[in-house]
C-alpha positions in Angstrom: 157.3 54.0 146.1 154.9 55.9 148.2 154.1 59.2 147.0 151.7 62.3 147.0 148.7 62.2 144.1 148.2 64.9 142.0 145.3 65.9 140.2 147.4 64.0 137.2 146.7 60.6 139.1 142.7 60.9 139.3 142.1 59.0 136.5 143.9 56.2 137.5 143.1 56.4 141.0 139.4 56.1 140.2 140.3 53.3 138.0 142.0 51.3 141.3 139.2 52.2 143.7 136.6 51.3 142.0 137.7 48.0 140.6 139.0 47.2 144.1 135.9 48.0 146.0 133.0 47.4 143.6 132.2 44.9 140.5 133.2 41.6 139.4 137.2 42.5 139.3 137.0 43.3 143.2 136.3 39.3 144.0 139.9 38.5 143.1 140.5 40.4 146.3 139.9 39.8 150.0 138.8 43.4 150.5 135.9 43.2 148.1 132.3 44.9 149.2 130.8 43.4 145.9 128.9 41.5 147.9 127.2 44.2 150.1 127.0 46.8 147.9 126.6 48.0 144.4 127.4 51.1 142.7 130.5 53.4 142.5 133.3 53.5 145.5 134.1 57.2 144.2 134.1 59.5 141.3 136.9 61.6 139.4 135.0 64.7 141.0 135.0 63.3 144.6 138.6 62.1 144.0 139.3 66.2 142.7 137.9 67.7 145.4 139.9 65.8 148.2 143.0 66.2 146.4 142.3 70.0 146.1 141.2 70.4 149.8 144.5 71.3 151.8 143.1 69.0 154.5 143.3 66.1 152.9 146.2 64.1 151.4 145.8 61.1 149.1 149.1 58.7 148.8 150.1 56.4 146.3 151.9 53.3 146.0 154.0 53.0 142.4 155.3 50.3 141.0 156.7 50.5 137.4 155.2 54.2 137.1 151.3 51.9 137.8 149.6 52.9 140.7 148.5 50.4 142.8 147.7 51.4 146.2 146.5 54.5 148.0 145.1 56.3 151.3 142.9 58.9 151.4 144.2 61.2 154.9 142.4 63.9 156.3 143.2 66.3 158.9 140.0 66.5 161.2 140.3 68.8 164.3 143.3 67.3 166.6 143.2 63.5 164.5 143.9 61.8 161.1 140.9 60.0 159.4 141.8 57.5 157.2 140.0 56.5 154.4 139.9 54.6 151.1 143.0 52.3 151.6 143.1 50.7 148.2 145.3 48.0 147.3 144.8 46.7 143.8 143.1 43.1 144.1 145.6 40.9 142.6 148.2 42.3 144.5 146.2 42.0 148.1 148.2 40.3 151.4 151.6 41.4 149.0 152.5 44.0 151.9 151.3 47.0 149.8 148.7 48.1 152.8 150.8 47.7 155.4 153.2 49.5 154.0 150.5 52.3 153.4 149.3 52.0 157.1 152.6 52.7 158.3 153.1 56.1 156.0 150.1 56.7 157.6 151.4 56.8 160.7 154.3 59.0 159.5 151.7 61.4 158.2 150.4 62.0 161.3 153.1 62.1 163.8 154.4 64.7 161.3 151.6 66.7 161.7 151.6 66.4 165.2 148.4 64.3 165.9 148.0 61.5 168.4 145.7 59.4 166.4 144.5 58.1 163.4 140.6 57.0 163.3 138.7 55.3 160.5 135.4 53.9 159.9 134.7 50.5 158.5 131.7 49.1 157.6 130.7 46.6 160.3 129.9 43.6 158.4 133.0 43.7 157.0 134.4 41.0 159.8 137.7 40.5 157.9 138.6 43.3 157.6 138.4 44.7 161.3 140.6 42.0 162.1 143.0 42.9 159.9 142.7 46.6 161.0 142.9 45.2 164.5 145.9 43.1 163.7 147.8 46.3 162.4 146.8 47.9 165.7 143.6 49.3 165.5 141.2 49.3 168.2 137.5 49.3 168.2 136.3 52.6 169.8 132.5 51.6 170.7 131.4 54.2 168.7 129.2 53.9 165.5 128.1 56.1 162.5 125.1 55.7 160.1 125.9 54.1 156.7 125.2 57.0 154.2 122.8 56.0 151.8 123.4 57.8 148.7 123.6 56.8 144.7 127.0 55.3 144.8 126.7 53.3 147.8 123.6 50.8 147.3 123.4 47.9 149.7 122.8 44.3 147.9 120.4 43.2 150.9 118.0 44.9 153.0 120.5 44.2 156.5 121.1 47.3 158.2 124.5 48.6 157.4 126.6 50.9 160.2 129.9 51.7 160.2 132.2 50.8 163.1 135.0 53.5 164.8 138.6 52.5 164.8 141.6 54.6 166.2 145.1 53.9 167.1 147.0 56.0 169.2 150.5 57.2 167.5 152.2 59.5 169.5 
């Protein structure tokens, strides 16, 4: 069932993130960045705020009252970013992110916006494919990889991030 987080679901939403991204228990995914960076994916604070900002709307995806999936949306200017699709690892290429995508897509045809854009970080190969699979396209356009204490990079290549968008109405 997907649903809107509360501040009740931080906890656990921090849990899933950062075990998905980050860490040994990430590698039993296919969506790991273990191996590019170190550090936390997000913080109970981070995952506060965004849930308090009336831009932004976090789903989850229960399953026997366990979250174990979500989507970080945020109303920028006349688009939707998406951000943060989690899917917990042992329960990756089950449908759960699809399934996200697609209330996604609801999301923003319901608040009238033609697209939803994301960034992914371009080494991340399997993942754009996937992205592209579900519809995405690659924009040409590229943003800087923050550096910042929760996103360390595990080798000295230069990381960037890639812009996606798919068109939904």
């Amino acid at each position: 069932m997907i649903t809107i987080a509360t501040l009740e679901d931080v906890s656990a939403l921090n849990t899933l993130i950062n075990a998905a991204y980050r860490g040994e228990s990430s590698k039993k995914g296919w969506t790991t960045e273990a191996n590019i960076l170190e550090g936390l994916r997000t913080t109970e604070q981070e995952l506060q705020e965004n849930i308090i900002n009336p831009a932004n709307t976090i789903l989850k995806f229960t399953e026997n009252n366990v979250i174990i999936g979500c989507v970080l949306l945020v109303v920028k200017e006349q688009q939707l970013y998406l951000g943060m699709l989690t899917v917990s690892p042992e329960l990756q290429n089950s449908g759960v992110g699809k399934k996200l995508l697609k209330q996604a897509e609801i999301h923003a045809h319901e608040k009238g916006l033609p697209k939803i854009v994301m960034t992914v970080i371009s080494v991340r190969e399997e993942l754009i494919a996937w992205y592209k699979r579900n519809g995405y396209l690659d924009t040409g356009a590229r943003e800087p990889f923050p550096a910042s204490e929760f996103h360390i990079p595990i080798s000295d290549t230069p990381l960037e991030f890639i812009v996606l968008e798919k068109k939904v109405l």
